[in-house]
DRENKENU-312033 format. One record per residue (C-alpha): residue in three letters; y, x, z. Coordinates in steps of 0.25 Angstrom, whole numbers, m for minus. Layout:
% DRENKENU-312033
(r Ala,(Y,X,Z))
...
This chain:
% DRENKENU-312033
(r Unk,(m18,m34,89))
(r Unk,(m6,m42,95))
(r Unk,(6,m33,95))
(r Unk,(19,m42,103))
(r Unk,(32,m41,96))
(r Unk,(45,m49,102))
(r Unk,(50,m51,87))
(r Unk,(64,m56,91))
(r Unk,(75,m59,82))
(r Unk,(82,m47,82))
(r Unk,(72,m35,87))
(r Unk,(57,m35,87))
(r Unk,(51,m29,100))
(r Unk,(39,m25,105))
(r Unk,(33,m19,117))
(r Unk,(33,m5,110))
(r Unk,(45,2,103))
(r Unk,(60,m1,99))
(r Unk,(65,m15,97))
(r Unk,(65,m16,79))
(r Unk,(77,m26,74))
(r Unk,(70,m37,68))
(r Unk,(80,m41,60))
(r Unk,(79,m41,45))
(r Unk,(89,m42,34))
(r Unk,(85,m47,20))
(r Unk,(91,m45,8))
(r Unk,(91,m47,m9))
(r Unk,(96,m33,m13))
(r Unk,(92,m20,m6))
(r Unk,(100,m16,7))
(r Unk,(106,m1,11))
(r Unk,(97,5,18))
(r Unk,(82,11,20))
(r Unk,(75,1,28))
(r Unk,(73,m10,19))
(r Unk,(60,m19,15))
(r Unk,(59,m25,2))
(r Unk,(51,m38,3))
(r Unk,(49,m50,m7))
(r Unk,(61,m46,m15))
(r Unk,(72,m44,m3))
(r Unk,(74,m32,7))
(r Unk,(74,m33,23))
(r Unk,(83,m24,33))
(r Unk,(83,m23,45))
(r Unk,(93,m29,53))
(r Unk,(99,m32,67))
(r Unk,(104,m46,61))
(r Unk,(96,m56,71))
(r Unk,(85,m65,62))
(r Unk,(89,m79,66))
(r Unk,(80,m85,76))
(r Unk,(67,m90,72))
(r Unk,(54,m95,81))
(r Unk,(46,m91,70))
(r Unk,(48,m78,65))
(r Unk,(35,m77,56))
(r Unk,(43,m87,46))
(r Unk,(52,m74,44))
(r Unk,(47,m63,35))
(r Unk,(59,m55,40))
(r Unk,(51,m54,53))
(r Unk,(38,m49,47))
(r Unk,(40,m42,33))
(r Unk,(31,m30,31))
(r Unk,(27,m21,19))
(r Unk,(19,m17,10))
(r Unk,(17,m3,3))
(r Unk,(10,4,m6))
(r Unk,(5,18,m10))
(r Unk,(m5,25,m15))
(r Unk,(m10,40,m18))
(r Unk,(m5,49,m5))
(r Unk,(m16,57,m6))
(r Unk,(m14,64,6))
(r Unk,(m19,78,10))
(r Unk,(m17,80,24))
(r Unk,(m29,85,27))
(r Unk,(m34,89,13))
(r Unk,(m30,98,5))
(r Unk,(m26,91,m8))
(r Unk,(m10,90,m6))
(r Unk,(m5,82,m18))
(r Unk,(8,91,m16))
(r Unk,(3,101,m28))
(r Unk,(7,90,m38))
(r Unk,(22,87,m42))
(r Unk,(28,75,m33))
(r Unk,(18,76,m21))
(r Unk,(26,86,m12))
(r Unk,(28,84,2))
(r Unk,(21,69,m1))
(r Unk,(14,67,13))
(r Unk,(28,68,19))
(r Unk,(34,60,8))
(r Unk,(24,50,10))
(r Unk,(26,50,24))
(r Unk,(41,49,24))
(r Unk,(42,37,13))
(r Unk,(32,29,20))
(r Unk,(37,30,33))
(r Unk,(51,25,27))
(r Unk,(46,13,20))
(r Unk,(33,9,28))
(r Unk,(35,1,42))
(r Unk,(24,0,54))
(r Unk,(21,m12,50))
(r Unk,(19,m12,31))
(r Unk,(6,m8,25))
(r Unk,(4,2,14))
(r Unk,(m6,2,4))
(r Unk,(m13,15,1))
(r Unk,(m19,13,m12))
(r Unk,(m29,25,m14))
(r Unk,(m28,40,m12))
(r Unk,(m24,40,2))
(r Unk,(m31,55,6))
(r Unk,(m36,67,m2))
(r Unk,(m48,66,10))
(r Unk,(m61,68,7))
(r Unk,(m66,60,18))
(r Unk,(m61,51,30))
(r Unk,(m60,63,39))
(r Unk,(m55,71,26))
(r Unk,(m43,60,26))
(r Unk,(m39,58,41))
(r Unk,(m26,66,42))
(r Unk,(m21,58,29))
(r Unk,(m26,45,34))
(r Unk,(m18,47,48))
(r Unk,(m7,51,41))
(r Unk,(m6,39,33))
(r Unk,(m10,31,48))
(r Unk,(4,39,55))
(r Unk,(13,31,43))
(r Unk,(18,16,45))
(r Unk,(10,4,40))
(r Unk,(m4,m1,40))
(r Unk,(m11,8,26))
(r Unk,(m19,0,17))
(r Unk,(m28,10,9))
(r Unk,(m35,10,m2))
(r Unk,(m43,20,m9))
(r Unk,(m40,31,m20))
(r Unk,(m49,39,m29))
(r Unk,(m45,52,m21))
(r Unk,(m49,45,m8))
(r Unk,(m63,52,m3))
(r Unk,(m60,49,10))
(r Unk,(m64,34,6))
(r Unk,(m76,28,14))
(r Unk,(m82,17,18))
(r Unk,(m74,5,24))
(r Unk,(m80,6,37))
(r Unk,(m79,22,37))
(r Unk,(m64,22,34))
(r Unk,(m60,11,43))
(r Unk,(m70,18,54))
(r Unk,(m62,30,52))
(r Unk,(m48,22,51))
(r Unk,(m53,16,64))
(r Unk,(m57,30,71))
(r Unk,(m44,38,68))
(r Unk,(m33,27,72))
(r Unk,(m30,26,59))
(r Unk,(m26,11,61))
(r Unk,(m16,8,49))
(r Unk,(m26,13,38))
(r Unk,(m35,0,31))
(r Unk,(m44,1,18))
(r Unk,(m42,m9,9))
(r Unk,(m56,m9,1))
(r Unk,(m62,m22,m5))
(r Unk,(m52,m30,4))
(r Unk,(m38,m33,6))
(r Unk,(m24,m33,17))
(r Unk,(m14,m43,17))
(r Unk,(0,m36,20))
(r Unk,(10,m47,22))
(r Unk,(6,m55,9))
(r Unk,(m1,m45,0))
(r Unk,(m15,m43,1))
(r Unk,(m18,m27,m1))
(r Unk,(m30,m26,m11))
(r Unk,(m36,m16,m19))
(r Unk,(m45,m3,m23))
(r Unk,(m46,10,m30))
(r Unk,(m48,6,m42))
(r Unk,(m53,17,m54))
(r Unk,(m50,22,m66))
(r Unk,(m46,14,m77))
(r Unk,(m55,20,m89))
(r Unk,(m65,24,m82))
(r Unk,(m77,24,m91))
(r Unk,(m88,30,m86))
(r Unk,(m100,20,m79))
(r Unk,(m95,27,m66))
(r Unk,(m81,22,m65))
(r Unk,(m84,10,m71))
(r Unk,(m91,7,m59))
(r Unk,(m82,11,m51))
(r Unk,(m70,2,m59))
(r Unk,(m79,m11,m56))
(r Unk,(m81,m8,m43))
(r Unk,(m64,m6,m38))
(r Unk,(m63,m17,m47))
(r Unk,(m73,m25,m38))
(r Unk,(m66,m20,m28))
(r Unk,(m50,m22,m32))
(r Unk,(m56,m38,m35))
(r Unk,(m61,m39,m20))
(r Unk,(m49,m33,m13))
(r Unk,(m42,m42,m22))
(r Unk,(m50,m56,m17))
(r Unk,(m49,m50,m2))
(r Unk,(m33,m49,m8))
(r Unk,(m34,m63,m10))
(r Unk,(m42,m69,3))
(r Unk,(m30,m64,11))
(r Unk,(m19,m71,5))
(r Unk,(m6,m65,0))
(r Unk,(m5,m56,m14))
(r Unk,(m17,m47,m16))
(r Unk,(m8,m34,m21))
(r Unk,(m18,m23,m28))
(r Unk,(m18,m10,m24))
(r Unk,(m26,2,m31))
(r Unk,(m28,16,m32))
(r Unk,(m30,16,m46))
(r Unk,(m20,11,m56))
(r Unk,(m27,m2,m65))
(r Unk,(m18,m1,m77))
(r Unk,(m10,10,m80))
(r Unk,(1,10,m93))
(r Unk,(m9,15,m103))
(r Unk,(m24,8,m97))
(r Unk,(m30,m3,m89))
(r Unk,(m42,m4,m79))
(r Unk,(m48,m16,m83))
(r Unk,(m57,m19,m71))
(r Unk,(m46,m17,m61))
(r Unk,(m36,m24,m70))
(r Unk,(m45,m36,m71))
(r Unk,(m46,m36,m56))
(r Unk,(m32,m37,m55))
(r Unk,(m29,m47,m63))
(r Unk,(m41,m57,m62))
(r Unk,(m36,m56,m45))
(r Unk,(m22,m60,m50))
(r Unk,(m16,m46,m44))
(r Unk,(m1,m45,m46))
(r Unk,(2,m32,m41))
(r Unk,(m6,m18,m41))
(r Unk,(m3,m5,m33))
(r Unk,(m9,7,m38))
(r Unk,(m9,23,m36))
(r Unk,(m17,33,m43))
(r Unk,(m7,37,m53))
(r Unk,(0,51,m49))
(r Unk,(12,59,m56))
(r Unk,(15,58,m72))
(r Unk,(2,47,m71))
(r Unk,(10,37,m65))
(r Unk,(17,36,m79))
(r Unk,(4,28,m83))
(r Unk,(7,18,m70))
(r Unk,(10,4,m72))
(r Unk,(19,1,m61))
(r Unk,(23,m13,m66))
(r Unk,(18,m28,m70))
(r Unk,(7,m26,m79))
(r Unk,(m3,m36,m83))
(r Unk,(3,m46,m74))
(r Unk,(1,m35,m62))
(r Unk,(12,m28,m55))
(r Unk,(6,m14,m53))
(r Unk,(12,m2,m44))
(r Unk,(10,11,m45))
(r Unk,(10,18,m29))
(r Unk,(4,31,m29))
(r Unk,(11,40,m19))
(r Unk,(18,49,m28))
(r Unk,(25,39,m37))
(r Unk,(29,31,m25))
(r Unk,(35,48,m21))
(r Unk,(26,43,m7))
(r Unk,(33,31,m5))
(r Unk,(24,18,m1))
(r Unk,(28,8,m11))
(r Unk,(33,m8,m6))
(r Unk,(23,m17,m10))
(r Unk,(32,m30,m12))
(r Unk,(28,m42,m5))
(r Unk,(27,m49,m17))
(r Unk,(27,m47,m33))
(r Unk,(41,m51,m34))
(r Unk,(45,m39,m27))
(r Unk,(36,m29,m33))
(r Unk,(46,m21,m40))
(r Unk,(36,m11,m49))
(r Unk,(40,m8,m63))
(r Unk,(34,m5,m75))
C-alpha cells in the first residue's frame, strides 16, 4: 500500500488529518517535557524550528525515527473470567495498561507481546482481548505464553486475524520482523529444570525453535534482539538448552516475562554471561511498555 505524504521541511501532510510539525530537536541530556524519544543514546522533541533544506530526506533519521517496545504478561480478561485484579499490584491494570501505552507508543512503533497475551481458552475465547490490544497505537508483535490456550495454528490465527480486521496483530513463530534495525526473534521457551521425559521434549523443541527464529533473525539483517516468555537464567539457575542457543547465535540482548510479584526477586535484569537480559512482565514494568533501545549502547538494564 502506497500512502502519499508531502513531508515538507517544517510540517508533514497528508490528504487525511491535521498538518504534524516535522521538526525535531536533538539533544545529549534529557529535556522538560513528556514528548520525548530516547534513541541511540540522544532524546528527540518536537519542534517548529525548520530542518534545513535537504533533497534527500531519507539521509536524515530525524525524519524517519520509530520505536521499539516491549512487554509481556497482560493476561487480559475481557471476556473471561479470570481478572488478575484478586492479586496485590494488578488493580485497575487493563486501564493502566491502556493509559501508559497510549502515552508512550505512536501509530507508527511496534510492541512486542512476548507471551501471555489472553486468559482465552480459544480464539473466539480471546477476541474481545485481541481487539482490544488492536484499538491501542502500534503494529503488535506476539509471541506465545504458557497460559495462551487460544494458540493455534499459523494459518488458523492468521485466518482469524485476517476475518475480524485485526490488522496490527503478527505471530512471530519459527521466523522473525525487522523493526528499524532489530530483527524481532524468539519463542516460549520452558521451564529450566524440567526433568521429566515430557519437558525434555518440549525444552529441545523451543530450543529448536528459539535457533531457527534466531537464523530467520539473521537472514534479515539488522541485530537479532531475543524475545521469550520464559526466563533462561534466572539469579540462582540456568536452562542450558536455551542458554546454549543464545550464545552459540551470538545474542546480546534477551527480553523475558513470566516472573510475577516477590518472583521477580530471582530476575536477572542485567549483563550476564555476555547477554544483556530484561525482565518485561506487565506488572513490574506497573503496565508500561518498555523502550527497546536502538542499540546495546542504550540499553539501560541493571543488574
Amino acid at each position: 500500500m502506497l500512502i502519499a505524504i508531502d513531508h515538507g521541511n517544517k510540517q508533514v501532510k497528508t490528504v487525511h488529518g491535521n498538518s504534524i510539525v516535522s521538526g525535531v530537536q536533538k539533544s545529549k541530556t534529557r529535556p522538560y517535557g513528556r514528548d520525548i524519544l530516547k534513541y541511540g543514546g540522544s532524546y528527540y522533541t518536537l519542534s517548529a524550528q525548520r530542518i534545513p533544506y535537504q533533497k534527500d530526506k531519507t539521509t536524515d533519521e530525524r525524519f524517519f525515527i520509530l520505536s521499539l517496545f516491549a512487554i509481556a504478561d497482560p493476561h487480559l480478561s475481557l471476556d473471561a473470567d479470570k481478572s488478575m485484579e484478586v492479586f496485590r499490584g494488578w488493580q485497575d491494570y487493563v486501564a493502566r495498561l491502556e493509559a501508559n501505552w497510549r502515552a508512550v507508543v505512536g501509530e507508527e512503533d511496534t510492541v512486542v507481546i512476548a507471551g501471555d497475551l489472553s486468559w482465552g481458552m480459544s480464539l473466539a475465547g480471546a477476541l474481545r482481548d485481541m481487539q482490544f490490544l488492536h484499538s491501542l497505537p502500534g503494529r503488535k508483535l506476539l509471541l506465545k505464553g504458557n497460559h495462551d490456550y487460544w494458540w493455534s495454528t499459523r494459518r488458523k490465527m492468521d485466518t482469524f486475524f485476517e476475518e475480524h480486521g485485526l490488522h496490527s496483530l503478527q505471530i512471530v513463530h519459527n521466523d522473525a520482523a525487522l523493526v528499524e534495525g532489530i530483527a524481532v526473534c524468539g519463542t516460549r521457551g520452558w521451564f529450566f529444570d524440567a526433568e521429566e521425559d515430557a519437558d525434555k521434549k518440549v525444552v529441545l523443541r523451543e530450543a529448536g525453535r528459539l535457533r531457527t527464529s534466531i537464523q530467520a533473525a539473521k537472514a534479515l539483517g539488522g541485530e537479532p534482539v531475543a524475545f521469550l516468555h520464559y526466563p533462561p537464567v534466572t539469579q540462582s539457575a540456568r536452562c542450558e538448552e536455551m542458554m546454549r542457543v543464545l550464545e552459540d547465535e551470538g545474542i546480546r540482548r534477551c527480553y523475558y516475562g513470566h516472573l510475577h510479584g516477590p518472583a521477580t526477586r530471582a530476575a536477572v535484569t542485567g549483563e550476564r554471561e555476555g547477554i544483556r537480559f530484561s525482565l518485561i512482565s506487565a506488572d513490574y514494568l506497573s503496565f508500561c511498555p518498555k523502550l527497546v533501545p536502538a542499540g546495546l549502547e542504550g540499553d539501560a538494564s541493571s543488574t
